[in-house]
C-alpha positions in Angstrom: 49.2 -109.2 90.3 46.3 -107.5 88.5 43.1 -109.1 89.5 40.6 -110.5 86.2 37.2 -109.0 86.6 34.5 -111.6 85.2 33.1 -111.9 82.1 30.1 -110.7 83.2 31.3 -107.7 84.3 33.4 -106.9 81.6 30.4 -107.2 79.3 28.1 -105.1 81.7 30.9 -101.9 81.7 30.5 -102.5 78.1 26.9 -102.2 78.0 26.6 -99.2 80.2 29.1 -97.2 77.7 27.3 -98.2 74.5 24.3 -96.5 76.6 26.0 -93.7 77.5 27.0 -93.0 74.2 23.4 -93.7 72.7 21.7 -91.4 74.9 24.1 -88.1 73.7 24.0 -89.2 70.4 20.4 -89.1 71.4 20.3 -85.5 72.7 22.8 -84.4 69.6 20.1 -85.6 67.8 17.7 -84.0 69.4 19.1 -80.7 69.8 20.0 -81.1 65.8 16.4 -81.7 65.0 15.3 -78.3 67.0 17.7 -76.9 65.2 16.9 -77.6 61.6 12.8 -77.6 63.0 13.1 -73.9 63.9 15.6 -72.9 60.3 12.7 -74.8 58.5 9.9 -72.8 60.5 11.8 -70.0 59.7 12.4 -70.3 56.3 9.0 -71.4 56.0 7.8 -68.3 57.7 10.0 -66.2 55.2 8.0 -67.8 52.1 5.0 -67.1 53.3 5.7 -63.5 53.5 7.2 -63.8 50.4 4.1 -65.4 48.9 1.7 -62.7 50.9 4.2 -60.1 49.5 3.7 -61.7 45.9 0.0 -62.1 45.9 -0.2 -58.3 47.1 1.9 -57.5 44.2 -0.7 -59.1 42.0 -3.6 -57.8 43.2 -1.8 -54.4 43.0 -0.8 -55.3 39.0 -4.6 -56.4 38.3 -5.5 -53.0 39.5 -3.2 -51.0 37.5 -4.1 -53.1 34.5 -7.7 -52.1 35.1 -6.8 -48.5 35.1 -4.5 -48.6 31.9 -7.4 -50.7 30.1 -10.0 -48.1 31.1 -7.9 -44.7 30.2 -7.0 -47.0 26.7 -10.7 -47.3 26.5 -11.5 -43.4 27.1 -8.9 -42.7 24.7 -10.5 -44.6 22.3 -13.6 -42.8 22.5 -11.8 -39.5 22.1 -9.9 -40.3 19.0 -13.2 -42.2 17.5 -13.9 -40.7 14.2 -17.0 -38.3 15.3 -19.3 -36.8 13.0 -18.4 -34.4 11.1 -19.0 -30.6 11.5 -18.0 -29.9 8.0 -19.4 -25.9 7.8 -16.8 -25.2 10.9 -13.1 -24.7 10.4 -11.3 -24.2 14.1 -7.5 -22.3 14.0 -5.7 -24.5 17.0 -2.3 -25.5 18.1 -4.1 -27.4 21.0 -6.6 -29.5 18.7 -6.0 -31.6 15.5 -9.8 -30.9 14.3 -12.7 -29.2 15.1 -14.1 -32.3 15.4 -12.1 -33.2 18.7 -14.7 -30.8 20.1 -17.8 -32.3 18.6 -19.5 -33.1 21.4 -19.0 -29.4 22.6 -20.4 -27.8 20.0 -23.7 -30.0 19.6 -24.2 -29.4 23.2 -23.7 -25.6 22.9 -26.4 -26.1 19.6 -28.5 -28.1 21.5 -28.6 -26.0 25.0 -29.1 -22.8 23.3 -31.3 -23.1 20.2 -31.8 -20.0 19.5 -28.3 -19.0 18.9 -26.9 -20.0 15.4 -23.4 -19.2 14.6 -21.2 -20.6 11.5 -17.6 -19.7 12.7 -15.4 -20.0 15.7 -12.9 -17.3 16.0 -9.2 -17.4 17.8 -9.7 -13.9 19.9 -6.2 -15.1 21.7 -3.2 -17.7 22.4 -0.6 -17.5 25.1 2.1 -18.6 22.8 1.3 -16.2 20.4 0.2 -13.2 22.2 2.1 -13.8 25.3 1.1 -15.4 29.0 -0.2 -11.5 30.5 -3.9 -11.7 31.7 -4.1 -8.1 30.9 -3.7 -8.5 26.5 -5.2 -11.6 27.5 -8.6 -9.4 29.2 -7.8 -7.0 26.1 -8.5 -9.2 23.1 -11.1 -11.2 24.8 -12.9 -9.2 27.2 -16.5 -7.4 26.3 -17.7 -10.5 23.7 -20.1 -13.0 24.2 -19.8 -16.9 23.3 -16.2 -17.3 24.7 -15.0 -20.5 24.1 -11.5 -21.3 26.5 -9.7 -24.3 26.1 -6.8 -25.0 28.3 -3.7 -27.6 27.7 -2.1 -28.5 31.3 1.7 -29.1 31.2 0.4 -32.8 32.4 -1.3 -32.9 29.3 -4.9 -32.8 30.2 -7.1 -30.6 28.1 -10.2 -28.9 29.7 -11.9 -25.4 29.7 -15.2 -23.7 29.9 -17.7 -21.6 27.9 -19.9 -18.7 28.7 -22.5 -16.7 26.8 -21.9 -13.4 28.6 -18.4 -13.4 28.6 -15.3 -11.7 30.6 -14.1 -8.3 31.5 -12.0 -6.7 33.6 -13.8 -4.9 36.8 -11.7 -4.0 40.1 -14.3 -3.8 42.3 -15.1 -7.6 41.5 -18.2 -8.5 40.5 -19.9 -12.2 39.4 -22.3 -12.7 37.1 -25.1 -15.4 36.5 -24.9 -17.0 33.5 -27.0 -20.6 33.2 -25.8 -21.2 29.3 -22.0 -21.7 31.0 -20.2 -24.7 31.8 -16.9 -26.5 31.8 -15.3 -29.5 30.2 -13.2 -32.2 30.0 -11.9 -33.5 26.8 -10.0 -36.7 28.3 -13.3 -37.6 29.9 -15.6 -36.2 27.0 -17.8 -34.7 30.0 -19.8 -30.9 30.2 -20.0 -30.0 33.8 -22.9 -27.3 33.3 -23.5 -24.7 35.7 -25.7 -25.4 38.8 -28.5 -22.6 38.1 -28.4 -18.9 38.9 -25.2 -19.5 40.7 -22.6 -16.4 39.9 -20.1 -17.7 38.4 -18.6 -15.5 35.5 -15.8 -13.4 36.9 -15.6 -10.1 36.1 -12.4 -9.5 37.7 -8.7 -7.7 37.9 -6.6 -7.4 35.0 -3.8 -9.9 37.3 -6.8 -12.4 37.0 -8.0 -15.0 34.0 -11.0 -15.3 32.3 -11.7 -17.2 35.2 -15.2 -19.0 37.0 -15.1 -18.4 40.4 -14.7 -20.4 42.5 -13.9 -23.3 40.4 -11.5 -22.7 37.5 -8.8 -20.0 37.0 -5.8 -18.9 35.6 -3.1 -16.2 37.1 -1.0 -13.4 35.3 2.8 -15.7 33.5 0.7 -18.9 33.3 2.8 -20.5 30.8 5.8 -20.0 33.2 4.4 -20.7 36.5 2.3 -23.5 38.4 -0.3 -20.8 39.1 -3.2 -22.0 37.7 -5.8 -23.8 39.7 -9.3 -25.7 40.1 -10.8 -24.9 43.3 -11.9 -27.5 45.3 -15.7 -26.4 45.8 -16.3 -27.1 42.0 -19.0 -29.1 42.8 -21.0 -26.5 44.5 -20.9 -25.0 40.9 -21.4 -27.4 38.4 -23.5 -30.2 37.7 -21.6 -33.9 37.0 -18.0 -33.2 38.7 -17.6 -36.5 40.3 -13.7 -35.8 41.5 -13.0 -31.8 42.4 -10.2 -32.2 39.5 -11.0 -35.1 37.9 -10.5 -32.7 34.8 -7.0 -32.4 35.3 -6.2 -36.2 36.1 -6.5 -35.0 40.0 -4.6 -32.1 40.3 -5.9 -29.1 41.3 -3.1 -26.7 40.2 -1.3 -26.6 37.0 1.1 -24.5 34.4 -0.7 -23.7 30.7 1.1 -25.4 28.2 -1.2 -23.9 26.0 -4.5 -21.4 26.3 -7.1 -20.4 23.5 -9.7 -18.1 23.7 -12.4 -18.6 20.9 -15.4 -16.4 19.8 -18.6 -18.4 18.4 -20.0 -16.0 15.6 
């Protein structure tokens, strides 16, 4: 006969397994709560990078929005009606106007006063007379007041000017010229010549009208990326800020387009 276990005890067994069972819900609990802690640190973690991520994108917008406002801005100044230089007519496929090189002209007026001239003459262009440096040396070489205007296949326009001019000499020889200088029309900047430095090449046929040691152009430069600013510039000529700052930062490039112009 099975023997009845007091009330008491009944109650107490009873007790102890409600306990039992609170204490592993308990841990469950616990251990369910470290769980979902360290999925919410972690996701938590993951929006933070997110949001560093994000604001780093920002910044990086702002900055790009800064740029785009400032070359809208330089643009603005290049295509601003200029004064007119009505007694001047200027044959270009590079330039709408003469007026594009305004400020070129009044500084060539300006710097050299006692030079007067009334017509700017094409001597050469690579799409019309080819992309040799020698036909390019043969219509342009032995004339002073050279005028050379370059189009970069980036689209950047730039050149140089020089009172002596070019010719072609295979010994090499360089040749002071303090009325020279270079220029950029994006930036509407002359870069004149650092005095008495020698800077007018008078060079091989295979070779540009080039300024050594700081712009030049190679024999097939319409076809090939052989074209090239040098990158001690600023050694010869005032107000370069970036070695190539004329070409948007590159330092070599391929002619789109080259003219050659006589001031008469």
């Amino acid at each position: 006969m099975k023997k009845c276990l007091p009330a008491t005890d009944h109650l107490v067994k009873y007790l102890l397994e409600e306990i039992k069972t609170i204490k592993i819900n308990m841990k469950n609990s616990e251990e369910n709560n470290k769980i979902v802690k360290m999925k919410n640190e972690s996701e938590i973690k993951i929006l933070n990078e997110n949001n560093l991520k994000y604001q780093n994108e920002i910044l990086y917008l702002k900055e790009e929005n800064k740029k785009l406002w400032e070359e809208i801005n330089q643009i603005k100044k290049i295509t601003k009606s200029p004064k007119k230089l009505n007694n001047l007519n200027l044959d270009s496929k590079i330039l709408d106007s003469i007026n594009s090189i305004d400020f070129i002209i009044n500084y060539i007026r300006q710097n050299d006063k006692s030079f007067n001239f009334n017509e700017i003459k094409l001597l050469y262009r690579g799409s019309r007379d080819g992309d040799r440096t020698k036909i390019c040396h043969e219509l342009c070489d032995n004339k002073q007041n050279v005028l050379i205007i370059m189009q970069s296949d980036t689209g950047y326009i730039f050149g140089g000017y020089s009172k002596i001019g070019f010719k072609i000499n295979n010994n090499l020889d360089y040749k002071i010229d303090n009325n020279c200088f270079l220029f950029s029309l994006f930036l509407k900047k002359i870069y004149p010549v650092i005095n008495d430095k020698k800077v007018i090449c008078h060079i091989r046929e295979n070779k540009g009208l080039c300024f050594y040691n700081s712009l030049c152009f190679n024999d097939n430069f319409m076809n090939y990326q052989n074209s090239e600013i040098y990158s001690n510039i600023k050694s010869m000529f005032n107000g370069i800020v970036d070695n190539y700052e004329m070409n948007g930062g590159n330092n070599e490039f391929r002619c789109k387009e080259l003219e050659v112009f006589k001031l008469c």
